[in-house]
C-alpha positions in Angstrom: -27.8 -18.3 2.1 -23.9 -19.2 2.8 -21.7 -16.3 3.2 -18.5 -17.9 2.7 -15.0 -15.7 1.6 -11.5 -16.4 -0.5 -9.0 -14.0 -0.5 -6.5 -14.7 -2.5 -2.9 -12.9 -2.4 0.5 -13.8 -3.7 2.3 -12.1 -0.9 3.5 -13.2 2.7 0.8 -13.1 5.0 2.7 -10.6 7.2 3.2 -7.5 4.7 0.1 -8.2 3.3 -1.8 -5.6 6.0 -4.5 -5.3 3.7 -5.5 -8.9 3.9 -5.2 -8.9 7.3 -7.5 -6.1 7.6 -9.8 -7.5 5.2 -10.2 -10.9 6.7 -10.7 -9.2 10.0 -13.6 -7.2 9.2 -15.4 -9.8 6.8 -15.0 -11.9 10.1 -16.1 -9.7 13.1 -19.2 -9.3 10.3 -20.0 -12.9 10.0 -18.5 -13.8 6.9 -16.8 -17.5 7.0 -13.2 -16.3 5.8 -10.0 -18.1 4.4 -7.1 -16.0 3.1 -4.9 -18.3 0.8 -1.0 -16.8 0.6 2.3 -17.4 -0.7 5.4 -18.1 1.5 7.0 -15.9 -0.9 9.7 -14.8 1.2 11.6 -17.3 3.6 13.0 -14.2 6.5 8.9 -13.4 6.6 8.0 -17.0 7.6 8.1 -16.3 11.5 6.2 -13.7 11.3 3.8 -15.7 9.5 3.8 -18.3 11.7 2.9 -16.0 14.4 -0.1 -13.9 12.6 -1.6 -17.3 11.0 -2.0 -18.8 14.7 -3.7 -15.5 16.1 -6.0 -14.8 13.6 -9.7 -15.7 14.3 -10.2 -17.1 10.5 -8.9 -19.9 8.2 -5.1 -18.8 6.7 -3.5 -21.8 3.8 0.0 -20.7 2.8 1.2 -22.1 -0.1 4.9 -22.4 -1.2 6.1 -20.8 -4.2 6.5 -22.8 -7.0 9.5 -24.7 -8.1 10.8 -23.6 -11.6 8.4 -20.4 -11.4 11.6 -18.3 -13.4 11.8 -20.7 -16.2 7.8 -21.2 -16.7 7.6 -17.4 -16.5 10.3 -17.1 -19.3 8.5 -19.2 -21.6 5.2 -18.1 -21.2 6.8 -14.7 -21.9 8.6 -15.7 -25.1 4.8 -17.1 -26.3 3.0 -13.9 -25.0 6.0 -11.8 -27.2 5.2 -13.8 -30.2 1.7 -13.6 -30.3 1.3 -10.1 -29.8 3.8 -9.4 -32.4 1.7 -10.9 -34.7 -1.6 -9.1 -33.5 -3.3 -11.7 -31.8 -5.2 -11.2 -27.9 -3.6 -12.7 -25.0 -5.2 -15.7 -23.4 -5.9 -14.2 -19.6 -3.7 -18.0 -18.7 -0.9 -16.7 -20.6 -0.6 -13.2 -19.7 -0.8 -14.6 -16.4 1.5 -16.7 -16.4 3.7 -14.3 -18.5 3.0 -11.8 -15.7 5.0 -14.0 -13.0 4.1 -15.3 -9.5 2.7 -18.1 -7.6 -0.4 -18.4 -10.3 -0.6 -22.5 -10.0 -0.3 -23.1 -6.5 -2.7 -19.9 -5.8 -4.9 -21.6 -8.1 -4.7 -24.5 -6.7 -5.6 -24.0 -3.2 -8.2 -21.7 -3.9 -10.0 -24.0 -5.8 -10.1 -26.1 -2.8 -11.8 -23.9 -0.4 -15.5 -23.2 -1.0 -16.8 -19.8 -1.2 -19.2 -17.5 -2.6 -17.1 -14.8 -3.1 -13.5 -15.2 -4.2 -11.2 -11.6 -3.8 -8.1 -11.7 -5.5 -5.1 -9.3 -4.5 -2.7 -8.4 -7.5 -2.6 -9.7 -10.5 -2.0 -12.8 -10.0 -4.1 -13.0 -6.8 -7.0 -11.7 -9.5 -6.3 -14.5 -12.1 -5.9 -17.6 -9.4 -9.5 -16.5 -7.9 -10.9 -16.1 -11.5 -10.2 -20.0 -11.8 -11.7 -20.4 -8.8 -14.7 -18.6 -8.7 -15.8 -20.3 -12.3 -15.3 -23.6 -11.0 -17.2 -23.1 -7.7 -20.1 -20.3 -9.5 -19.3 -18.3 -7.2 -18.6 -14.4 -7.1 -15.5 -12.2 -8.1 -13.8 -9.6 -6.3 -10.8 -7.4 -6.7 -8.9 -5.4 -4.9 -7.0 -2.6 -6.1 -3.8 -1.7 -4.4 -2.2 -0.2 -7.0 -3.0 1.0 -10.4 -1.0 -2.2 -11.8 -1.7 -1.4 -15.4 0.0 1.9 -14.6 3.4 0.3 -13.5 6.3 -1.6 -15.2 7.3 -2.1 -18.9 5.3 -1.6 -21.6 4.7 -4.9 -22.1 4.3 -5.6 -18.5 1.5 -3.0 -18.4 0.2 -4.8 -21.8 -0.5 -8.5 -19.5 -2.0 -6.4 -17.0 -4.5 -5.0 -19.3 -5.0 -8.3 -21.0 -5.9 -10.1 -17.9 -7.8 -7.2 -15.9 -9.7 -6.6 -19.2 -10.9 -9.7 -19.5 -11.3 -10.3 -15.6 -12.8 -7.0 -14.2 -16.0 -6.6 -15.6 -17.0 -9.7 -14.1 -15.9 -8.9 -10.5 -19.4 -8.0 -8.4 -17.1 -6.9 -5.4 -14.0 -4.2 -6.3 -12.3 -2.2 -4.1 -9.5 0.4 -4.4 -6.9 1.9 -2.0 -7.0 5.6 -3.4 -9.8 7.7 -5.6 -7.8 8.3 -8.3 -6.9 4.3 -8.8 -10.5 3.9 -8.7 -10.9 6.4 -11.6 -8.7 4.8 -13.8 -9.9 1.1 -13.6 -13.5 2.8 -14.2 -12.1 4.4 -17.1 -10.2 1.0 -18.7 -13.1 -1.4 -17.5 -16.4 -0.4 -16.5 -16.0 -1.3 -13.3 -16.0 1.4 -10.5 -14.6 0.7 -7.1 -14.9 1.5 -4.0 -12.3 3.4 -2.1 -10.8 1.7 0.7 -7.9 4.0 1.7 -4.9 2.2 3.8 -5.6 3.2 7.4 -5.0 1.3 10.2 -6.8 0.1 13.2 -7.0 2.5 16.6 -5.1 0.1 17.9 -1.9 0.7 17.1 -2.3 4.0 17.9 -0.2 5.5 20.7 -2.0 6.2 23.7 -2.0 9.7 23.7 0.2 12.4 21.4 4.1 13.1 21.8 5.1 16.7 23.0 5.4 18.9 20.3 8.8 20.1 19.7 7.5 23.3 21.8 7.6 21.5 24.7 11.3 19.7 24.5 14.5 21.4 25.4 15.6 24.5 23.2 17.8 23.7 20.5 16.4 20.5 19.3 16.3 19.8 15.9 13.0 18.9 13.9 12.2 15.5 13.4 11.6 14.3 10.3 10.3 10.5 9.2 10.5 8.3 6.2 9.7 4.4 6.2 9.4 1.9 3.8 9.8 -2.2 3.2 12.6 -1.3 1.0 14.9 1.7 1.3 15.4 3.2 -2.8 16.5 6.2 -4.9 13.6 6.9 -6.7 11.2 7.6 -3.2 12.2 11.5 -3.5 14.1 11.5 -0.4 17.4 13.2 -2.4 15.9 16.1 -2.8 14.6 16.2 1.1 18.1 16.1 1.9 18.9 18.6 -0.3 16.8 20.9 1.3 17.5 19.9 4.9 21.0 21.6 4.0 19.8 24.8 2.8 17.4 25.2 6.3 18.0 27.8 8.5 16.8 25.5 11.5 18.4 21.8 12.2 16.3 19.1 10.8 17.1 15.5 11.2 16.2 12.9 9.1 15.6 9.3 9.9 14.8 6.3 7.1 13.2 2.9 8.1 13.5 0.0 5.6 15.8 -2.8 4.4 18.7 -1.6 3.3 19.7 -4.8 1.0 20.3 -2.8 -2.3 22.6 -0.4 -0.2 20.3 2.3 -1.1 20.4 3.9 2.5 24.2 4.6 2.5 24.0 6.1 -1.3 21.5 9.0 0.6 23.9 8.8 3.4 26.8 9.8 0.9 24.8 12.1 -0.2 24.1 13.8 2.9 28.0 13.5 4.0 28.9 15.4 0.7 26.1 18.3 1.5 28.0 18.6 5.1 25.3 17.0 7.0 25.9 13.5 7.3 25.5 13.2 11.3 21.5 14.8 10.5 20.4 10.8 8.5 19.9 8.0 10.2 19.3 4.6 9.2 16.9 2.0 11.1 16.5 -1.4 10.1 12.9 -2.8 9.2 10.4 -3.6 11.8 7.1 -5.3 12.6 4.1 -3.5 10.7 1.6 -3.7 13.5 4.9 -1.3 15.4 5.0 1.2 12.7 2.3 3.5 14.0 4.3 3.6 17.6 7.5 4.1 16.0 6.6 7.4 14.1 4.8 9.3 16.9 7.7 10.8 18.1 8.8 12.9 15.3 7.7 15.9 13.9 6.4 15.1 10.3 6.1 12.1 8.2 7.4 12.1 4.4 5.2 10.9 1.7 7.4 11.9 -0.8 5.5 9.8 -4.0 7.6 10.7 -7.6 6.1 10.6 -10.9 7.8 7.7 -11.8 4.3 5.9 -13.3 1.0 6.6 -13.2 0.5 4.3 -10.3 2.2 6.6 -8.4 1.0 9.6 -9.3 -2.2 8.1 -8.6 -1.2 6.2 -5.1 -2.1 7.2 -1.7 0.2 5.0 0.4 -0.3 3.5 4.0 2.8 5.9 5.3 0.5 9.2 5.4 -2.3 7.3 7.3 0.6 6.0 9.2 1.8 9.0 10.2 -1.8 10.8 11.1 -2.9 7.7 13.4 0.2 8.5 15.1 -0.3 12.4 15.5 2.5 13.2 13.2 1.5 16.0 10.2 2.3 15.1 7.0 5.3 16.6 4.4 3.2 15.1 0.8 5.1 15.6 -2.7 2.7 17.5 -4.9 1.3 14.4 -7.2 -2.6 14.4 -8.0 -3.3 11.9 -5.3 -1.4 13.9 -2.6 -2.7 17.4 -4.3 -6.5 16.2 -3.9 -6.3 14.8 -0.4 -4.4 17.7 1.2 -7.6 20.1 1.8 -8.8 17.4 3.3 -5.6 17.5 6.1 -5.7 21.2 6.7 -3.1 22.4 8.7 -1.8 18.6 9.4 -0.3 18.9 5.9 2.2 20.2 3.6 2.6 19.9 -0.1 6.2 20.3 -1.7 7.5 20.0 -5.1 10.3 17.8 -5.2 12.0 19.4 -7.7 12.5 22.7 -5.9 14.6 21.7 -2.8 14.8 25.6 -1.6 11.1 25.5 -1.1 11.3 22.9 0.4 13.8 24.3 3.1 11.6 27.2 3.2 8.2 25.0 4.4 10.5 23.4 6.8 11.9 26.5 8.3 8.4 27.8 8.5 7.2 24.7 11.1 10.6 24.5 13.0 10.4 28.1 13.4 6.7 28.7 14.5 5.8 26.5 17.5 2.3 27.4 17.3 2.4 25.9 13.7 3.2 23.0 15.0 1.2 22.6 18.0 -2.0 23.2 15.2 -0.5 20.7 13.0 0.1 18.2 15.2 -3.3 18.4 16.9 -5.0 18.4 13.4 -3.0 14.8 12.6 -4.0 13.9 15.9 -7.7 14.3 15.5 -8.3 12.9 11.5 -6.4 9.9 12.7 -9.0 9.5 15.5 -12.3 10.9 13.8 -11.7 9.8 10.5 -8.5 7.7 9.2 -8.5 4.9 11.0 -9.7 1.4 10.2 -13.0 1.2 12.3 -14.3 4.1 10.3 -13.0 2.6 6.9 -14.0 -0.6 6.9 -17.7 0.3 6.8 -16.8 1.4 2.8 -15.5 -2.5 2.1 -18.2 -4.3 4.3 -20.9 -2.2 2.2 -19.4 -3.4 -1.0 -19.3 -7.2 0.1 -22.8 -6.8 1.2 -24.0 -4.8 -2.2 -22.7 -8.1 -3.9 -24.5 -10.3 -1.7 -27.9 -8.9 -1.8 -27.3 -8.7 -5.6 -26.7 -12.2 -5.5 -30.2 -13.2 -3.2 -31.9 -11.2 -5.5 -30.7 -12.3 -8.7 -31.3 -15.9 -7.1 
């Protein structure tokens, strides 16, 4: 029987590292695998260019369609109209209402023959719907975020039209957090499996950085943020508020594109609060360096808000970053972060971002106790090894492919 796989995603091959580590593994496990992306983003092409001539499976990039604004706006103005008068939203139109490179992604999925078709997104959902009822094949999903729990209203209402309609036929689903999982079994039927966003051992430094025990006396602690895009609303105002109430010197450093001119705005803010030489920005770098890049600090910020429900309910790649690198985690107290902590012992923290003094206090009580932070260190150090990594995680999304197939042979 063939075992042939479509992923389907609407985002640049390169910051897509879920793809990537989902083609991988379907590979190495003897699935025949094409990934069809979207150039969405013309700076990302290089990088592209690079991944899509290393990989060991079939990659089709797709542009982004001309007048994708002005489609969007008019399937929009229908979608508008038809709800207002009570009617259910074609999963086409919500779609298309949604936004994205839906025709093009439908398009060249349609040309590559599969048996299982795995859409990322929304949209990447909806273009390998299409294709997987024109070929009979299988549907898959996978969860990234909790995409109904994000946006507008009415944004969240085409999400809910098109996953309602889509997800109880997907016989493959995948999630990157528990709690995401729960709430697409709650609105759908559908249970997926977690696949949390760990990384392969290889990226992995070679061996831990020295504590801040071991570095000259006086140093300050070193904390890390990163991010594709630096913004206000990833709770790192009131880190800085705290870093200027500490009795010990912490410094703070923020990785991410800077385009908004977000990064100097928390820079003000930490010039006003008398610590402006203590924040540092870095510009953007490779993914497959972000591992190496935060081993030498002290601790790694997740710092989710409560913004939405999808991130309340998120568990994001930067605290699996951060513990393949040996670095303990600083997590905001959401209900993701809350339930995963006991699982961290000492090589986390949770913190309420809305009390910046207690938040001073947890950070005084690590750059003050260098036993602390030899334990919590060593503790990131070994879950990144023994259990958050990739080569343990992938078993959870090769035994949901393979649950699909072997419904499939027997069914047949």
């Amino acid at each position: 029987m063939s075992r042939a796989i479509c992923i389907v995603s609407p985002g640049n091959l390169a910051f897509t590292p879920r793809v990537l580590k989902e083609a991988d593994a379907l590979h190495e496990a003897g699935y025949a695998v094409t990934a069809v992306v979207c150039d969405r983003t013309a700076a990302l092409r290089p990088f592209d260019d690079a991944m899509a001539a290393s990989v060991p499976w079939k990659v089709v990039r797709v542009p982004p369609p001309a007048g994708e604004r002005a489609f969007r706006q008019a399937a929009e103005g229908a979608a508008r109209l038809l709800l207002a008068a009570g009617g259910r939203l074609p999963v086409a139109l919500a779609a298309r209402a949604y936004g994205g490179p839906l025709a093009p992604l439908r398009r060249a999925a349609c040309e590559v023959p599969a048996d299982l078709y795995i859409g990322h997104y929304v949209i990447g959902l909806a273009a390998a719907a299409v294709a997987a009822g024109q070929r009979g094949a299988m549907l898959g999903f996978d969860a990234e975020d909790y995409h109904a729990g994000e946006g507008t209203p009415f944004a969240q209402n085409l999400v809910r039209s098109l996953e309602g309609a889509l997800m109880p036929s997907c016989r493959h689903a995948t999630a990157a957090a528990p709690l995401i999982g729960d709430a697409y079994a709650a609105h759908y039927g559908v249970t997926p499996t977690t696949v949390l966003n760990v990384f392969p051992l290889a990226m992995a430094p070679a061996a831990p950085a020295p504590p801040l025990a071991q570095r000259p006396a006086g140093e300050p602690l070193r904390a890390y943020w990163f991010s594709q895009t630096v913004g206000l609303d990833r709770g790192l105002q009131p880190f800085i508020q705290a870093m200027a109430r500490t009795r010990m010197p912490v410094t703070l450093d923020i990785r991410g594109d800077n385009r908004w001119g977000h990064g100097e705005r928390l820079v003000e803010l930490a010039r006003e609060l008398g610590i402006a030489e203590r924040v540092r920005l870095l510009p953007t770098a490779p993914p497959e360096e972000m591992v190496r890049l935060a081993a030498p600090y002290d601790i790694g910020l997740s710092l989710e808000t409560d913004v939405s429900d999808n991130r309340r309910f998120c568990l994001t790649n930067k605290i699996f970053t951060y513990l393949l690198a040996g670095v303990p985690v600083l997590l905001s107290d959401t209900p993701a972060q809350r339930a995963l902590a006991p699982d961290l012992g000492a090589a986390a923290r949770v913190i309420s971002l809305s009390d910046p003094g207690a938040i001073a206090a947890t950070l005084d009580g690590l750059a003050g106790s260098p036993q602390a932070r030899i334990d919590a260190s060593a503790c990131a150090w070994r879950l990144g090894r023994d259990r958050y990594n990739w080569e343990v995680e992938k078993a959870s999304l090769l035994g949901s492919v393979a649950r699909a197939f072997e419904a499939r042979r027997v069914a047949a």
